[in-house]
C-alpha positions as CSV (number, residue, x, y, z in Angstrom):
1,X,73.0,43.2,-1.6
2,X,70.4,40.7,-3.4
3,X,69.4,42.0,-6.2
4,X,65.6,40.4,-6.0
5,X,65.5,42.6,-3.3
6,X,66.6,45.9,-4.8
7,X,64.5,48.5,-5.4
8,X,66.0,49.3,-8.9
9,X,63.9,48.7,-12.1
10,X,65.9,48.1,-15.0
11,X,64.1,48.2,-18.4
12,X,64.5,48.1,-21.9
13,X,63.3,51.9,-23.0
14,X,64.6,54.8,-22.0
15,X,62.3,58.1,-21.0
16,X,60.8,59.8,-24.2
17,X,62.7,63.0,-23.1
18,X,66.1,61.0,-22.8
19,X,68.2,62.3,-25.8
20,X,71.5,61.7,-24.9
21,X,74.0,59.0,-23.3
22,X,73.7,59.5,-19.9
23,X,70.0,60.2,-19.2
24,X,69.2,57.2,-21.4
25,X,71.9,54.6,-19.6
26,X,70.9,56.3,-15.7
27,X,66.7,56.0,-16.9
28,X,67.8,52.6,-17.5
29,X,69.4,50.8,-15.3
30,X,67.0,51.8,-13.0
31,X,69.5,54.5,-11.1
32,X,67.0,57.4,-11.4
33,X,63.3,58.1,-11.5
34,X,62.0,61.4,-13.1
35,X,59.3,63.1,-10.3
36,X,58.8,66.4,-12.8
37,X,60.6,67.8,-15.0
38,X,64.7,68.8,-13.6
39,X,63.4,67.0,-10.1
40,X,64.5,63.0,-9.3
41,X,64.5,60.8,-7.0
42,X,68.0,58.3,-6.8
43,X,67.4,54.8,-6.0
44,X,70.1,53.0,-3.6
45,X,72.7,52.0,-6.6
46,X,72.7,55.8,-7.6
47,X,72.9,56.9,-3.8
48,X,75.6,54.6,-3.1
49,X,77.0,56.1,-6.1
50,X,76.7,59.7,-4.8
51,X,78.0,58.9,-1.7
52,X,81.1,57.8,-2.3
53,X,81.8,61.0,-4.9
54,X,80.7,62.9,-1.7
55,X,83.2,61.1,0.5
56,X,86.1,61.6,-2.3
57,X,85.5,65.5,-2.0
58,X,85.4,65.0,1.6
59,X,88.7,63.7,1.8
60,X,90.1,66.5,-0.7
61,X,88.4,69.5,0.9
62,X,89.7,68.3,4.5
63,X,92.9,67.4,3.1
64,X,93.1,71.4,2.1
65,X,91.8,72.5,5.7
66,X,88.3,72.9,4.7
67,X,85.9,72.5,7.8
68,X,82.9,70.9,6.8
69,X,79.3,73.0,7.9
70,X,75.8,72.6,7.2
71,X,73.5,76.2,5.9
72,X,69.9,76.0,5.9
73,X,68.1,75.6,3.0
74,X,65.9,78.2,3.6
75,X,67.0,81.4,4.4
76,X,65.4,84.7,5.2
77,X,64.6,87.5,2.9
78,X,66.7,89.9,5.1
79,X,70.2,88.1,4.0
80,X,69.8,88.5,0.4
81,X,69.0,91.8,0.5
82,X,72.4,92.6,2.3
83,X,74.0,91.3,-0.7
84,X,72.0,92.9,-3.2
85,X,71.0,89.5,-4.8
86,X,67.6,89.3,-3.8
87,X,66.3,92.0,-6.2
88,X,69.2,91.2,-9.1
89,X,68.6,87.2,-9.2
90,X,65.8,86.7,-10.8
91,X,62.9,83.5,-11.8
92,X,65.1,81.2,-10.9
93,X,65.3,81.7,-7.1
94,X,62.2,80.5,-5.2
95,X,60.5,83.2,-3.2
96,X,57.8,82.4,-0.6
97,X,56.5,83.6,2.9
98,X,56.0,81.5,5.9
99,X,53.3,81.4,8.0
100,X,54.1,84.6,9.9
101,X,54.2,86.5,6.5
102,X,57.6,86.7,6.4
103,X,59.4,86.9,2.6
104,X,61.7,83.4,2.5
105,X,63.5,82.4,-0.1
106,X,65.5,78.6,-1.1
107,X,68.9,78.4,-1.3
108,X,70.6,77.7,-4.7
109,X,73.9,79.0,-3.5
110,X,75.1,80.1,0.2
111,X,77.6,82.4,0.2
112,X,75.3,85.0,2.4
113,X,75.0,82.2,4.6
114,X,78.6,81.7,5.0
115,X,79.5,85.4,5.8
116,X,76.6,85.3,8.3
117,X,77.9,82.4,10.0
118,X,81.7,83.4,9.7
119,X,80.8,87.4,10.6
120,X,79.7,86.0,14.1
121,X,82.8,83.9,14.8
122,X,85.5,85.1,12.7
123,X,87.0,88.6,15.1
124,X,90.6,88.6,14.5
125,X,93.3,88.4,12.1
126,X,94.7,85.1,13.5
127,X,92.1,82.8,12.5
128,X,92.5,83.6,9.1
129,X,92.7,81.9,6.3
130,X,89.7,79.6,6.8
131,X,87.3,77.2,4.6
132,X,83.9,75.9,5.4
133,X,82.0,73.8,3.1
134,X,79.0,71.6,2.8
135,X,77.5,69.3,0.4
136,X,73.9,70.3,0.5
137,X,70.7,70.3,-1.1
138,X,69.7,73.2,-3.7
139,X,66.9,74.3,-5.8
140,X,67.5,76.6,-9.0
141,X,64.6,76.6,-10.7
142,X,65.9,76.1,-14.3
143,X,63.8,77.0,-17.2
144,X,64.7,74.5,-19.6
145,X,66.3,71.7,-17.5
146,X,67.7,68.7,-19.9
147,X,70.1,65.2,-19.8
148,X,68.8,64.2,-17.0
149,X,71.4,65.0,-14.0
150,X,72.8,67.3,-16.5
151,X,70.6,70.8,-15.7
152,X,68.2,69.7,-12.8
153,X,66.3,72.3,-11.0
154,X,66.8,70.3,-7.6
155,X,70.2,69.4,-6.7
156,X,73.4,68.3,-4.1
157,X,76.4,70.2,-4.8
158,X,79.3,70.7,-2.9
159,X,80.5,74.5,-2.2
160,X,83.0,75.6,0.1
161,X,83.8,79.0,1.2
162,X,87.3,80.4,1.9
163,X,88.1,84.3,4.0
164,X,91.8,86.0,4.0
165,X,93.8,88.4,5.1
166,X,95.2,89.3,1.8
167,X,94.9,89.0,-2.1
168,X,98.0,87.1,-2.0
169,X,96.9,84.5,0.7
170,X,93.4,84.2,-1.5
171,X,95.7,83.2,-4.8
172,X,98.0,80.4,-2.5
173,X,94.5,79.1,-1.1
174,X,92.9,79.2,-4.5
175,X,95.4,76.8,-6.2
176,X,95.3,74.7,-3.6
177,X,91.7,74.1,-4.1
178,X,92.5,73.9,-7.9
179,X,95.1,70.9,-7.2
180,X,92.4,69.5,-4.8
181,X,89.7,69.5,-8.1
182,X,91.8,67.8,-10.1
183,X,92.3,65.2,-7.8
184,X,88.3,65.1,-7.2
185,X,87.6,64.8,-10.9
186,X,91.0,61.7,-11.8
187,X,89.5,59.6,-8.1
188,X,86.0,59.7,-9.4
189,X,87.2,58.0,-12.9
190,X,86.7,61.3,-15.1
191,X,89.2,61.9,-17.9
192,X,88.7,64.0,-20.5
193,X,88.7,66.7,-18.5
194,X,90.2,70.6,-18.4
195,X,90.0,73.8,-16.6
196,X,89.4,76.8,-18.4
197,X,89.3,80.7,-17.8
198,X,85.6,81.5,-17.1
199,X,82.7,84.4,-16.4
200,X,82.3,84.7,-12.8
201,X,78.8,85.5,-13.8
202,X,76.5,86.1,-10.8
203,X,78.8,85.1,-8.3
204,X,81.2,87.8,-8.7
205,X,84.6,88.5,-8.7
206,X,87.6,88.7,-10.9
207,X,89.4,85.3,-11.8
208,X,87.0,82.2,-12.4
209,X,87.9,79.2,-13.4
210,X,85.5,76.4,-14.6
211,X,86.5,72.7,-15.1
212,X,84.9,71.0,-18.4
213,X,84.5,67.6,-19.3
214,X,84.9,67.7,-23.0
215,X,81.7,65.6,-25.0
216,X,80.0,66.9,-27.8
217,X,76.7,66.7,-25.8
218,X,77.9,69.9,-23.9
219,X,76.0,73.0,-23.7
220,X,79.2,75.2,-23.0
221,X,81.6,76.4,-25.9
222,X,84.7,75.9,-25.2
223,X,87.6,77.9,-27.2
224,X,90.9,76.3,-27.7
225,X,94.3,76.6,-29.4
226,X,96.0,73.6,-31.2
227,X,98.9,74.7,-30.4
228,X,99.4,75.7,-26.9
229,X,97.4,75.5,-23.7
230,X,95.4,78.5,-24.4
231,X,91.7,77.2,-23.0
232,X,88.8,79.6,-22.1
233,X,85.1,79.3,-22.1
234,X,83.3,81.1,-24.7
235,X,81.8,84.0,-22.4
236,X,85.7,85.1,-21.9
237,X,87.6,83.8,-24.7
238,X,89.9,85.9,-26.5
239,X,91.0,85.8,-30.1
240,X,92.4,87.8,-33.0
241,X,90.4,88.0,-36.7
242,X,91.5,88.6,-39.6
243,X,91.4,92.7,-40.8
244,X,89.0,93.5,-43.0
245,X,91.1,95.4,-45.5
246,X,89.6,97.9,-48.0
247,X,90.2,101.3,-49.4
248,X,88.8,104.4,-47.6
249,X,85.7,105.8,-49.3
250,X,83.7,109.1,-49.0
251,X,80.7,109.0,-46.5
252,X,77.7,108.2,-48.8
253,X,73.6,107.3,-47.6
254,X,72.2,104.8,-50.2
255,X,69.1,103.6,-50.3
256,X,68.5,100.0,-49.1
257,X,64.7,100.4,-49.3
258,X,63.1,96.7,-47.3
259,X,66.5,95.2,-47.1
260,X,67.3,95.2,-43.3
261,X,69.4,92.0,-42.6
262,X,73.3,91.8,-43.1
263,X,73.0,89.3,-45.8
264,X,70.4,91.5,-47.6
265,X,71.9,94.9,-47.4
266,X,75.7,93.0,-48.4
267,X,73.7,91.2,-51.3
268,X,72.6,94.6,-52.6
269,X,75.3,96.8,-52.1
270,X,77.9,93.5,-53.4
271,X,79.8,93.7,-50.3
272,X,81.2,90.8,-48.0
273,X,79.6,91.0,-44.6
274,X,83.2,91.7,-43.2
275,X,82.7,95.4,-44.4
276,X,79.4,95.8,-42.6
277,X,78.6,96.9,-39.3
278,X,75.8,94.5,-37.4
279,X,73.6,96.4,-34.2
280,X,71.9,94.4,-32.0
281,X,69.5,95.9,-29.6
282,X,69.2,94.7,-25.7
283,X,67.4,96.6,-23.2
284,X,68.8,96.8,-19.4
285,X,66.9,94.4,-17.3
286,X,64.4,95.9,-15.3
287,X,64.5,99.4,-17.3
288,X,63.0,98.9,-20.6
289,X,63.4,102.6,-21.2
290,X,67.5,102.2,-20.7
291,X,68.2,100.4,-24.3
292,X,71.8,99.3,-25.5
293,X,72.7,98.5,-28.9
294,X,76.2,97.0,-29.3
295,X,77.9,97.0,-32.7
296,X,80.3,94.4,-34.4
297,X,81.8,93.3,-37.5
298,X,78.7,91.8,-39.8
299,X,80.1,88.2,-39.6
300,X,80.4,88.6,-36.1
301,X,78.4,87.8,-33.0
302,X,78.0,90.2,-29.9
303,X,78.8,88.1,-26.8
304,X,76.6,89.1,-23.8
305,X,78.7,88.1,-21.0
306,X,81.5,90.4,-22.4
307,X,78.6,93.2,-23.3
308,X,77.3,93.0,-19.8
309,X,80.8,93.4,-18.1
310,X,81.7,96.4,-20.4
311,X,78.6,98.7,-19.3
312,X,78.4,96.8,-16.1
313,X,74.1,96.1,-16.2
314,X,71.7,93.1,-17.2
315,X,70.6,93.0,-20.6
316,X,67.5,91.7,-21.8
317,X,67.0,91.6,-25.7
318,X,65.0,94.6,-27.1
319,X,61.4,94.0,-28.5
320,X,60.4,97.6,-29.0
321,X,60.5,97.2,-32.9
322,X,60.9,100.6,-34.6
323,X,60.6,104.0,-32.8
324,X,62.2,107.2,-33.5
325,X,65.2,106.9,-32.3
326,X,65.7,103.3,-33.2
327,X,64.9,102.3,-37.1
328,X,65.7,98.8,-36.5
329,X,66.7,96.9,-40.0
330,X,68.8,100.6,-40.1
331,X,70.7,101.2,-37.3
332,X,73.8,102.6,-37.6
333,X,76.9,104.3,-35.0
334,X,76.5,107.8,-37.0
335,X,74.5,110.5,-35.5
336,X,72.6,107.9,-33.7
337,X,70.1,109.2,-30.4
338,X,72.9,110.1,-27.6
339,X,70.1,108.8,-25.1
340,X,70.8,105.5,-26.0
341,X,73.8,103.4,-24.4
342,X,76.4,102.4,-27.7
343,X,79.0,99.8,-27.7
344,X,81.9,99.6,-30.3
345,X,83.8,95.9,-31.2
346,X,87.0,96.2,-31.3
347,X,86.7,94.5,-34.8
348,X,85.4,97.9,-36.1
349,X,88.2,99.8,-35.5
350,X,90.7,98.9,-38.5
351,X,87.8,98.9,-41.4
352,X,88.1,101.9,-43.6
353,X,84.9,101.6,-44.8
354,X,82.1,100.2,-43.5
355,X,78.4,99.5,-44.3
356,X,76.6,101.2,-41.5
357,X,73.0,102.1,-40.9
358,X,71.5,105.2,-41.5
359,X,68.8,105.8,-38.5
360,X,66.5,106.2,-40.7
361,X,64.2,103.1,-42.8
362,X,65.4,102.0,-46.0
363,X,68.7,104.0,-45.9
364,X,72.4,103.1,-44.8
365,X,75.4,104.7,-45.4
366,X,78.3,103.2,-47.4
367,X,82.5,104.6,-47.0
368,X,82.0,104.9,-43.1
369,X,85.2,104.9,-41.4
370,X,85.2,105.6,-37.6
371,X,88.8,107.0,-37.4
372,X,87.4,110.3,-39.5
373,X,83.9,110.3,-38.8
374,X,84.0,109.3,-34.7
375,X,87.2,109.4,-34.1
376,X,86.3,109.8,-30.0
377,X,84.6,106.4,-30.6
378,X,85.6,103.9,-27.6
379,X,86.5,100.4,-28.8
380,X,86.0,96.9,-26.4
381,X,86.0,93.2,-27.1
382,X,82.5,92.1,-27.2
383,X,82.1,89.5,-30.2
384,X,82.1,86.3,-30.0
385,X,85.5,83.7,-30.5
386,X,85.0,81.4,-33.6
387,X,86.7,78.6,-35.0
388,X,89.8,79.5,-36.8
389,X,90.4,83.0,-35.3
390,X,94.3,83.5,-34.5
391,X,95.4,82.4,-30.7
392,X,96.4,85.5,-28.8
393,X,98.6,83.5,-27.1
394,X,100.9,81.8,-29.5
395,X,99.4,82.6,-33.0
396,X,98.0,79.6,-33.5
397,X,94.0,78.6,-34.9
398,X,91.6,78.4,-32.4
399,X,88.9,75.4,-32.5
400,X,85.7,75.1,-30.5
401,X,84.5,72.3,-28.2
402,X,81.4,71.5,-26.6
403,X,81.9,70.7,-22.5
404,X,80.0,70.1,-19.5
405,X,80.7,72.0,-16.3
406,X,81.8,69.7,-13.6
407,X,83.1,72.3,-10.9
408,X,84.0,76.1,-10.9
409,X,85.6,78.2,-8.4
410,X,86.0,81.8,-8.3
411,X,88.2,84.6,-6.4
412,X,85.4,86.3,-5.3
413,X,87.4,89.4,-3.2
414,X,85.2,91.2,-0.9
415,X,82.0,91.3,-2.8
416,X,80.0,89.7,0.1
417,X,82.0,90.6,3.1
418,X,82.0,94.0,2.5
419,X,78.0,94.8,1.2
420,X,77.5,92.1,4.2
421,X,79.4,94.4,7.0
422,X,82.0,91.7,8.0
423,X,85.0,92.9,9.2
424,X,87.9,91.3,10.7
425,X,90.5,93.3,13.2
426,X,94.3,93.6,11.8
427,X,97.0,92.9,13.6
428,X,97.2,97.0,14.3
429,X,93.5,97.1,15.7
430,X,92.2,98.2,12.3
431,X,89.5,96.8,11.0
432,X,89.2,94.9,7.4
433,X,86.8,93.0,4.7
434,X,88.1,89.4,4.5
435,X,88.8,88.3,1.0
436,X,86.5,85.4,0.1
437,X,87.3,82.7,-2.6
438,X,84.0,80.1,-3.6
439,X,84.5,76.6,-4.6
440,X,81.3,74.4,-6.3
441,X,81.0,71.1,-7.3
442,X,78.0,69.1,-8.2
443,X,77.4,65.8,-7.3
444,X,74.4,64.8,-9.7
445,X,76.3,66.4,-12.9
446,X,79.7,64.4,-11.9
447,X,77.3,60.4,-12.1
448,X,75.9,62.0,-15.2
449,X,79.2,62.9,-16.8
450,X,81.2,59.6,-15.8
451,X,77.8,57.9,-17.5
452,X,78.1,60.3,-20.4
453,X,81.9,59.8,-21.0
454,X,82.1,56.1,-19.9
455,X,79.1,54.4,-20.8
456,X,79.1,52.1,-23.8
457,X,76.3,50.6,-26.3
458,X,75.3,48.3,-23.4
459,X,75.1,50.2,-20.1
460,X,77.1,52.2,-17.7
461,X,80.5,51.1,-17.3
462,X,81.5,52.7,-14.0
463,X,84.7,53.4,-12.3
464,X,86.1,51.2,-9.2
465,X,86.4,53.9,-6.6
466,X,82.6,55.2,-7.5
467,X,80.6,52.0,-8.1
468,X,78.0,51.5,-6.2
469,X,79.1,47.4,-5.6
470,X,82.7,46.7,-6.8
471,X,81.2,43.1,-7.5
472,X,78.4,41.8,-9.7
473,X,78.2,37.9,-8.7
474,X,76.0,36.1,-11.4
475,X,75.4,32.6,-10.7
476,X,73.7,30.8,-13.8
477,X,71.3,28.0,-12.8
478,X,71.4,28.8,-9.4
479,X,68.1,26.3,-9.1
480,X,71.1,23.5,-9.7
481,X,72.5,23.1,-5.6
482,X,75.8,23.3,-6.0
483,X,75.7,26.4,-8.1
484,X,73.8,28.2,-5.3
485,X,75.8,26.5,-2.6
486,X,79.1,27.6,-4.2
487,X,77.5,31.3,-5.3
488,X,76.3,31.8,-1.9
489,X,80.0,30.9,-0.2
490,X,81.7,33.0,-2.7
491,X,79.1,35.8,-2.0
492,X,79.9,35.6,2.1
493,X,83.5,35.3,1.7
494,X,83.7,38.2,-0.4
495,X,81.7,40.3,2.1
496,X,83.6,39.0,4.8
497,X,87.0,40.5,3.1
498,X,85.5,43.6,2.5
499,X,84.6,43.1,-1.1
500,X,81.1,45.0,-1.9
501,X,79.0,42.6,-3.7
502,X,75.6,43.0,-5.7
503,X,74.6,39.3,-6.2
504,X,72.0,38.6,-8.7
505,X,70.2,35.8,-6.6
506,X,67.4,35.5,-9.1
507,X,66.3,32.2,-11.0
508,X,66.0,33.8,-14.6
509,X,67.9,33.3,-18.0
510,X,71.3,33.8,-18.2
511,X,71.0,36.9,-20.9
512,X,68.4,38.3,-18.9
513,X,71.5,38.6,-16.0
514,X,73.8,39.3,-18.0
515,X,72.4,42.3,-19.9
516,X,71.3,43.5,-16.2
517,X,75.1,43.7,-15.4
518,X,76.3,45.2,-18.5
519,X,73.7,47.9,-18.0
520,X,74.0,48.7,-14.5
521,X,77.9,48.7,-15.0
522,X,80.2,47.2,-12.1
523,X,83.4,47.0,-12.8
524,X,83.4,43.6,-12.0
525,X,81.5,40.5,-13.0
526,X,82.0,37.1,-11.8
527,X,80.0,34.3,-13.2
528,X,79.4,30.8,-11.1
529,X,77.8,28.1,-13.8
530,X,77.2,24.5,-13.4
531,X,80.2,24.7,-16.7
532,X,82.8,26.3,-14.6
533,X,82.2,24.7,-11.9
534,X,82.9,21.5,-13.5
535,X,86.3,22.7,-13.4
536,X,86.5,24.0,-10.1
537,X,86.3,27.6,-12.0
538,X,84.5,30.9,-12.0
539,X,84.8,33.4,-15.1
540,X,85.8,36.9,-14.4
541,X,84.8,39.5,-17.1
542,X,86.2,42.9,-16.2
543,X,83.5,45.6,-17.3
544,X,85.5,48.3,-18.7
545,X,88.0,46.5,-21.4
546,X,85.4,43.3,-21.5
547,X,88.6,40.8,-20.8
548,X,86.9,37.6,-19.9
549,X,88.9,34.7,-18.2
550,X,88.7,31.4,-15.8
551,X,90.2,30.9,-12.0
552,X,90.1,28.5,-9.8
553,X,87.2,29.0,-7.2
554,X,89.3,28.7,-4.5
555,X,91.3,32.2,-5.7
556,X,88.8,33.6,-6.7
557,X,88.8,36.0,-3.5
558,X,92.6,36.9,-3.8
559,X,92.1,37.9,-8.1
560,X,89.0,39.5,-7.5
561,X,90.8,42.2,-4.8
562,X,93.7,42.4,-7.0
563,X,91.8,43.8,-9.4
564,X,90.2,45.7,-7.5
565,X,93.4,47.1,-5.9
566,X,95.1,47.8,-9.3
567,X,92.1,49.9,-10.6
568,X,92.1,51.9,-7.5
569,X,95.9,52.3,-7.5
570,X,95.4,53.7,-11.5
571,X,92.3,56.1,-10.2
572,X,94.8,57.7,-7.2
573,X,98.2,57.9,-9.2
């Protein structure tokens, strides 16, 4: 490819809105062009780019027996509703109705589509297991999308489908997928990389794993233990806290008069926030009449996703200030409106004495110990992990990590197959639910985190097997004849041994070309000058470790596919 003739504007500035690595080093070396906001359009380096991650996950999926499909990207109102998602999901789907008035909506995930098209092929028993997958384009539309490729609202992901016979036969086939996305992430160049225990969220299901790349420009917390291999995202983590030891005292209701915040009502009463007890209000989704208040440890926080599995509903915080059955600034477990839907922390359980609200404004209650004064009280973990809690693993400290999500993949049982009516006959005539596992990976996010994690201070530095040219040829003075007459050979011999080449054909300075190839970020750069060639020479720089040295022209062909073959032969160990 000529690069006078590529459709790729690099430039000095990033976008405005580009705050971190990635979205700055993309914006500019001209991969990607911002349409509105979480929408862009990929010029050819950046497609090139994609397609090659595409054809890696390709190889993986169809190395695992995955058949490769195509669902529509509009599908009828009627399919979602079998699942139940079309009323749960909710902004972030696109609705719409077509001409004939019909209610449509976009995809931003297919597995209704995947039990429709398996429930009208898939009769027996013996053509399971099975995996379909496509790499397709999605729209989720993202209220705050950021970084770039990061959180788009429109984007190409890769999700694959699997249906069993058995729970058993689901955990084989899930593994397998999980060896396959490790290989996905080493081949595209990725490294700091893990899988953790995850939230299945809206998808469903039990177990859910989600692989991270670890960079503190993450939006996902990731909890882990220096000592062993315990890992799990934030919305599951587990950990053990330190018990809040103090002697039992009698129940007693102070008064707290405009102090309503932990740190007030602790500040006043000279108590750590350890011996307090913090409610936070949510309403369920939908219902604003149906309010939850969860309560934890004062230095703790409630997590949601734990929250929302325990009573099993969407939560929405609360914004109906004070009423009479909720003082807020004063809330408290005792005697509190049996209407309302309570949840207990776990981390309550072992404090003899507590700082509790009273129900009532400008009164709590100090000595509160739930043992004796609600001893039917229920306990679950719903707080939040922090940094130094004990492992519950090993016993070790926990530390916290910001990641990216690269992939996830989830044991999704019979969610869809059996609120879809699929059923599948046994080998006795009976007839069953297949078991369905879901497997995602997104293209856009995996060029934005090898930018993120391999970039440098002057421009992407991209990995062999997913560059979009292996080779940047820079000829300097190419207006001198033998320059261009030896960069133009070099260029067509390359090509003709299958070496991809972007050459920089252009008659401009030297650091202008230069720069251009240290931001656009092949691995490999090969300089033709009237100073080499003096020699008989060209100079090979290799992008990521910036070792620079001379060969003679005439193997210049052989070195530059050796190096190409040993970084590929490090990418596939």
């Amino acid at each position: 490819m000529l690069l006078s003739k590529l459709v790729c504007e690099r430039t000095k500035d990033a976008p405005q809105d580009a705050k971190i690595k990635s979205h700055i080093l993309l914006s500019r070396a001209g991969f990607i062009k911002q349409v509105a906001g979480g929408i862009y359009s990929m010029t050819m380096p950046c497609q090139r780019m994609s397609k090659k991650i595409q054809n890696i996950i390709r190889e993986e999926m169809d190395a695992i027996d995955g058949q490769e499909v195509l669902f529509p990207v509009v599908m009828p109102r009627e399919l979602w509703e079998l699942s139940d998602r079309y009323n749960t999901i909710g902004s972030e789907m696109v609705r719409f109705k077509d001409r004939n008035n019909r209610d449509m909506l976009l995809g931003m995930t297919h597995e209704e589509a995947a039990v429709h098209l398996a429930n009208h092929i898939v009769s027996s028993y013996t053509q399971l297991p099975m995996m379909i997958y496509q790499i397709q384009t999605k729209f989720r539309d993202e209220a705050r999308p950021r970084g770039g490729l990061i959180r788009v609202r429109e984007f190409t992901m890769k999700d694959a489908y699997s249906f069993h016979t058995t729970k058993e036969d689901l955990e084989k086939y899930y593994y397998r997928c999980f060896d396959a996305y490790n290989r996905i992430f080493k081949r595209i160049g990725l490294k700091n990389f893990i899988d953790i225990k995850s939230d299945s969220g809206m998808m469903g299901g039990s177990i859910a794993h989600e692989f991270m790349l670890l960079t503190e420009v993450g939006e996902d917390s990731i909890v882990l233990c220096n000592d062993c291999d315990y890992r799990a995202n934030m919305e599951v983590a587990e950990g053990r806290i330190n018990k809040a030891e103090c002697e039992v005292e009698p129940l007693t209701e102070v008064f707290t008069g405009e102090d309503k915040t932990i740190d007030e009502v602790c500040t006043r009463l000279g108590k750590k926030a350890e011996f307090s007890c913090k409610a936070v209000v949510y309403a369920v989704k939908g219902n604003s009449e149906e309010v939850v208040i969860a309560f934890t440890r004062g230095d703790l926080e409630i997590n949601e996703a734990k929250l929302k599995k325990v009573i099993k509903r969407d939560i929405v915080p609360y914004d109906g200030g004070v009423s009479e059955v909720i003082a807020c600034g004063n809330i408290g477990p005792y005697n509190i409106d049996k209407s309302i839907i309570t949840v207990y922390d776990k981390s309550l359980a072992e404090v003899n004495a507590l700082i509790i609200g009273a129900n009532k404004p400008e009164y709590h209650y100090t000595g509160f110990n739930f043992k004796r004064d609600m001893p039917d009280a229920e306990f679950y973990d719903i707080s939040k992990v922090r940094a130094g809690d004990t492992c519950p693993v090993c016993g070790g400290k926990l530390r916290i990590e910001n990641g990216i999500e690269i992939g996830n993949i989830f044991q999704l049982g019979t969610k869809y197959t059996k609120s879809m009516g699929m059923t599948v006959a046994n080998a006795d005539g009976s007839l069953f639910n297949p078991i369905m596992g879901c497997y995602g990976i997104g293209v856009g996010r995996a060029i934005a985190s090898i930018a993120q994690e391999s970039g440098d201070e002057k421009g992407l530095v991209l990995p062999m097997s997913v560059a979009p040219w292996q080779v940047h040829l820079c000829p300097l003075r190419i207006d001198n004849e033998e320059v261009a007459n030896k960069a133009y050979a070099l260029y067509d011999e390359l090509k003709k041994a299958g070496v991809e080449v972007l050459f920089d054909d252009r008659d401009t300075a030297a650091g202008i070309k230069f720069n251009d190839a240290d931001l656009m970020g092949m691995p490999i750069r090969v300089v033709v000058s009237p100073k080499s060639l003096a020699t008989d020479e060209v100079e090979i720089t290799i992008r990521r470790t910036k070792e620079s040295q001379k060969y003679a022209y005439s193997d210049a062909v052989k070195v530059i596919k050796d190096i190409i073959a040993e970084q590929m032969s490090e990418l596939n160990a």
